[in-house]
C-alpha positions in Angstrom: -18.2 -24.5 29.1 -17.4 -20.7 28.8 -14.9 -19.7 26.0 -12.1 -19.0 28.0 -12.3 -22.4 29.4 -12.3 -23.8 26.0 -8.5 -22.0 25.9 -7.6 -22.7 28.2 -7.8 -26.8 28.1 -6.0 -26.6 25.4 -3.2 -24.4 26.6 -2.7 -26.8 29.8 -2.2 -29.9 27.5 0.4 -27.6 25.0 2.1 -26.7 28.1 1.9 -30.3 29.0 3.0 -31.3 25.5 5.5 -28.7 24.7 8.3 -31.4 22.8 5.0 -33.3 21.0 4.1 -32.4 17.2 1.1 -29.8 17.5 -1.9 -29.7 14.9 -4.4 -27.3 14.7 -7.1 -30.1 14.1 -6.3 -31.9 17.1 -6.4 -28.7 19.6 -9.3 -27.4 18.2 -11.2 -30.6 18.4 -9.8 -30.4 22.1 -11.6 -27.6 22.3 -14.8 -28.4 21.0 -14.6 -26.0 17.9 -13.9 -25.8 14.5 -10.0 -25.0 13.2 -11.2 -21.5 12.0 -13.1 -20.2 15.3 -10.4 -21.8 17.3 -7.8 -20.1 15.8 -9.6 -16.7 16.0 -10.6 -17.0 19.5 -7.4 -18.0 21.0 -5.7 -15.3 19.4 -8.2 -12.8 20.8 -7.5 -14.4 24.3 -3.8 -15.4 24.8 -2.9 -12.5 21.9 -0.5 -14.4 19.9 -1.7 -16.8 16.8 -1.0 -20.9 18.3 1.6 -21.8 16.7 3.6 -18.5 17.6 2.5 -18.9 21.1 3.7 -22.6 21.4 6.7 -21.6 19.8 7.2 -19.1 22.1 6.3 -21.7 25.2 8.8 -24.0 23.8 11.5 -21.5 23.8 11.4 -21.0 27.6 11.6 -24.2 28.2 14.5 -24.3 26.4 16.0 -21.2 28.3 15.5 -23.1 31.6 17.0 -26.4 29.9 20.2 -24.1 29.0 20.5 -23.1 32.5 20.3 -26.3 34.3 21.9 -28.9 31.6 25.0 -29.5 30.2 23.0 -31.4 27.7 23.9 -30.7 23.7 22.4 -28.0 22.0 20.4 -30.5 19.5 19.3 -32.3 22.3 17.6 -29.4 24.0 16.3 -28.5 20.5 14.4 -31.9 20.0 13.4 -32.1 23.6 11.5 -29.1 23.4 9.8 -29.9 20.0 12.3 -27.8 17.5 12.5 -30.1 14.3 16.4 -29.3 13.9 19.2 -27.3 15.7 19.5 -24.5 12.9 15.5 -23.6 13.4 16.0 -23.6 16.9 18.9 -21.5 16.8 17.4 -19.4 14.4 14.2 -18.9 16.8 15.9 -18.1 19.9 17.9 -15.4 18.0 15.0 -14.1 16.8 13.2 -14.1 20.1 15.9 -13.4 22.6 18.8 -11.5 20.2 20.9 -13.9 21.2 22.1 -17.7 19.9 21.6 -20.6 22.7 25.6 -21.1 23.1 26.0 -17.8 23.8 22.9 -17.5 27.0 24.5 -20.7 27.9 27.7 -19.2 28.2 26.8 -16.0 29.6 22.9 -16.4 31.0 20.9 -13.4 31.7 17.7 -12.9 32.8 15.3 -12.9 29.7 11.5 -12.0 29.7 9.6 -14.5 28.4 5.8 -15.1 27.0 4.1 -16.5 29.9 1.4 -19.2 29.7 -2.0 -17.0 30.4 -4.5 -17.9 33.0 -7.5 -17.0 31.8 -9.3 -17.6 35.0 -7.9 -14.5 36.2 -9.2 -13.1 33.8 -13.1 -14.1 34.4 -12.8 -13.9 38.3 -13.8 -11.1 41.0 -12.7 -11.2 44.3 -13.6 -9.2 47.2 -11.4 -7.2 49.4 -9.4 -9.6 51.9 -10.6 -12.6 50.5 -7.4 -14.8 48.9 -7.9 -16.3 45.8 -6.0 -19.3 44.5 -5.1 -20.2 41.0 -2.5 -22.5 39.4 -0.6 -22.4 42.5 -1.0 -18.4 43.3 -2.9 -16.8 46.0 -3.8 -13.0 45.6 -5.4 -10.5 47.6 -6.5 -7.2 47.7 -6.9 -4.7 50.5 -6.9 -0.8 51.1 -4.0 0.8 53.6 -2.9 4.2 54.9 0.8 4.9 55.1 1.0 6.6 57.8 4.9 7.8 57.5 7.3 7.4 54.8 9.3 4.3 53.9 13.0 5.2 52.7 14.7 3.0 50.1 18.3 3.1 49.2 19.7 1.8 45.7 20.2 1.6 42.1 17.9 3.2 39.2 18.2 2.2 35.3 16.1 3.3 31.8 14.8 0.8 30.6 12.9 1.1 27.0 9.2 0.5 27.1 8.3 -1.0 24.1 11.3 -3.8 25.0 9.3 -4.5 28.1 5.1 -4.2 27.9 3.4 -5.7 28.2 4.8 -7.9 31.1 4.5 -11.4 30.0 3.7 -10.6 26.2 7.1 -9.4 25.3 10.5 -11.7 24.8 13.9 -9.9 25.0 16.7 -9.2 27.6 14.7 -8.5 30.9 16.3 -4.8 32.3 14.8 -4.5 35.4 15.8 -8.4 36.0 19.4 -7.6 35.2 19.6 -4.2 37.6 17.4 -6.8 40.1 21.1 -8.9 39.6 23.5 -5.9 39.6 22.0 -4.8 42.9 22.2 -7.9 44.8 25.9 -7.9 44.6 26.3 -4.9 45.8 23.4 -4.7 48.5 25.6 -6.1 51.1 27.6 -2.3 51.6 24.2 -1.3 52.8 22.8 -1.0 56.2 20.3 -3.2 55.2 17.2 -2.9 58.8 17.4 -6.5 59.7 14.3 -8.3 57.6 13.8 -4.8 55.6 11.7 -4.9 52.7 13.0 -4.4 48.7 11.8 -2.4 46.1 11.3 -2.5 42.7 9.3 0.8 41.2 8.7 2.3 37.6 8.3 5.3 37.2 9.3 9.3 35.5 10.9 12.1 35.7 12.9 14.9 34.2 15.7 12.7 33.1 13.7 9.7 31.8 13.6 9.5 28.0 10.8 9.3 25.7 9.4 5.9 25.2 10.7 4.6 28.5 10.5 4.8 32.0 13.3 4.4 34.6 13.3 1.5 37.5 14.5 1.4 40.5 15.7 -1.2 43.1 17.1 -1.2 46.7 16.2 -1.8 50.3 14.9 0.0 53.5 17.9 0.9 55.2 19.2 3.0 58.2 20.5 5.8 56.2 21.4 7.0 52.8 24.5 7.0 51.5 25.4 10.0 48.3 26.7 7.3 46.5 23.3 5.6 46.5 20.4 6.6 44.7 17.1 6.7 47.2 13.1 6.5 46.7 10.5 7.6 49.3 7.4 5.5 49.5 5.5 8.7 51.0 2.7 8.2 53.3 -0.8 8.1 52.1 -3.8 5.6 51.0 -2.7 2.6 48.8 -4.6 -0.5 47.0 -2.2 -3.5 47.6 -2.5 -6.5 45.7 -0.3 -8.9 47.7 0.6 -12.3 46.3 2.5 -15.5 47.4 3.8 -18.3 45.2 5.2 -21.9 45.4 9.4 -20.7 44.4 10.6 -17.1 44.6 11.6 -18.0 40.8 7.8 -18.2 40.2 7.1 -15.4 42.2 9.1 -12.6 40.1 8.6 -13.7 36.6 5.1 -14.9 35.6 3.4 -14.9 39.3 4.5 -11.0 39.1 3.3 -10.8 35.6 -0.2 -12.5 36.6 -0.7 -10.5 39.5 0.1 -6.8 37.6 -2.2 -7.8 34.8 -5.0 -9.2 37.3 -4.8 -5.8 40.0 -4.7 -3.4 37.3 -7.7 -4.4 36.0 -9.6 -5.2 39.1 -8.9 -1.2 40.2 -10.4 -0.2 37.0 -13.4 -2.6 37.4 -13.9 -0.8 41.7 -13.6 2.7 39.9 -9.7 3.4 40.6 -7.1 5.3 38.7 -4.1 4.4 39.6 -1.3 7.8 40.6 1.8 7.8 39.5 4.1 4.8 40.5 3.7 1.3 41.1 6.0 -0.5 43.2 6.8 -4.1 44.0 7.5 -4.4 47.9 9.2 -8.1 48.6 9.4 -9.5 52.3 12.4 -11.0 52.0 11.9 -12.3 55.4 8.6 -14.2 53.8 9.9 -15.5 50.6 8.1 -16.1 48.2 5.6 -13.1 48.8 5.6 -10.1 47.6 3.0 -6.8 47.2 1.8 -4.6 44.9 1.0 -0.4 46.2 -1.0 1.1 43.8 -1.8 4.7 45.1 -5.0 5.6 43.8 -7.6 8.0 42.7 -11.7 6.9 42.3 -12.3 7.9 38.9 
């Protein structure tokens, strides 16, 4: 058994186990190693010591509890392996800047520390040939643009340190919430029937140090001066296009799998990736989505 694998048994049965009493002992014994190297190596894999990490695993479980349950606040506490309502409390405040009653009464969309799957991490694929793992499929391929793709929408800055690494980082989710804000207004539009969305980072003169602004519209018929717009302008791309099982899945850690897993597969095939980075969704294919990475060869 590699080292990774080692991992990650043991985070599949925390994830499995997230409201059960977690020992070091136990978990390391799980994965055939002593407490000390166990300790060491997980947090040199998943980059967060275990017990933060399966704090952190038990807090979005809570924030999906919140969401879907009118259950009581200690309940939801117990249920996800909190010892008492006041640590609880005092955890998702710390994590999220927020207290549970008041995401309850007012959800938005949080980021949250995803559980890591290290396969991804160990794996090469080929160009055009899908790989499958806890329930995603990826693939990578190369494509011309031949003419540019016009987007119409909303732009906001977000700050960086807030948001990176995707899937490492807990907080308000910024792009998520402009994701929401656009929605409701997406319908003045003149949305191209079964036109593609966008989501891109990126610079420019007006952005802030120590963030980066991000956009988020659709392909439309024409652009309206009360819209912002993005050009996707033609040339060569790397796309790293994904599917998953809900479109819930798909945009929060499917998304933050698939970044993590494309960024370093185009540094491993001697790519640099230009500029911008943007999420294409079908929204005719739900759930699937792509990644264009133009590109440079180092």
């Amino acid at each position: 058994m590699y080292a990774w694998e080692s991992i990650q048994c043991t985070l599949d049965f925390i994830e499995e186990n997230l409201d059960a009493k977690q020992d070091i002992k136990q978990l390391a014994a799980k994965a055939a190693l002593s407490p000390f190297y166990y300790q060491r190596l997980f947090t040199k894999l998943v980059k967060k010591p275990v017990m933060e990490y399966i704090k952190l695993r038990r807090l979005a479980k809570a924030c999906e509890i919140l969401k879907e349950s009118n259950d009581t606040i200690l309940n939801i506490a117990v249920s996800c392996g909190f010892g008492s309502q006041e640590v609880f409390t005092r955890s998702f405040k710390e994590a999220y800047g927020m207290t549970p009653t008041s995401y309850r009464q007012k959800p938005i969309m949080l980021n949250q520390f995803d559980k890591p799957d290290l396969l991804l991490n160990e794996t090469e694929i080929e160009e055009n040939s899908p790989l499958v793992s806890e329930g995603l499929v990826l693939e990578m391929k190369h494509i011309v643009l031949e003419h540019p793709i016009h987007f119409t929408g909303i732009s906001g800055i977000v700050p960086i340190s807030a948001q990176l690494p995707l899937g490492e980082t807990c907080g308000v989710d910024i792009p998520g919430q402009l994701w929401m804000q656009f929605h409701q207004l997406k319908h003045q539009l003149p949305k191209l029937h079964h036109g593609r969305e966008i989501g891109v980072s990126y610079l420019n003169s007006k952005t802030p140090d120590g963030c980066f602004t991000y956009f988020t519209g659709a392909e439309c018929e024409a652009a309206n001066t009360q819209w912002e717009s993005f050009t996707l302008p033609p040339r060569a791309y790397i796309i790293c296009s994904f599917e998953a099982e809900t479109f819930d899945e798909l945009v929060t850690a499917s998304l933050n799998k698939a970044v993590k897993f494309s960024t370093r597969w185009l540094s491993e095939h001697g790519y640099v990736m230009d500029c911008f980075a943007p999420e294409i969704y079908h929204t005719a294919q739900i759930p699937s989505m792509e990644l264009w990475y133009p590109y440079q060869s180092q």
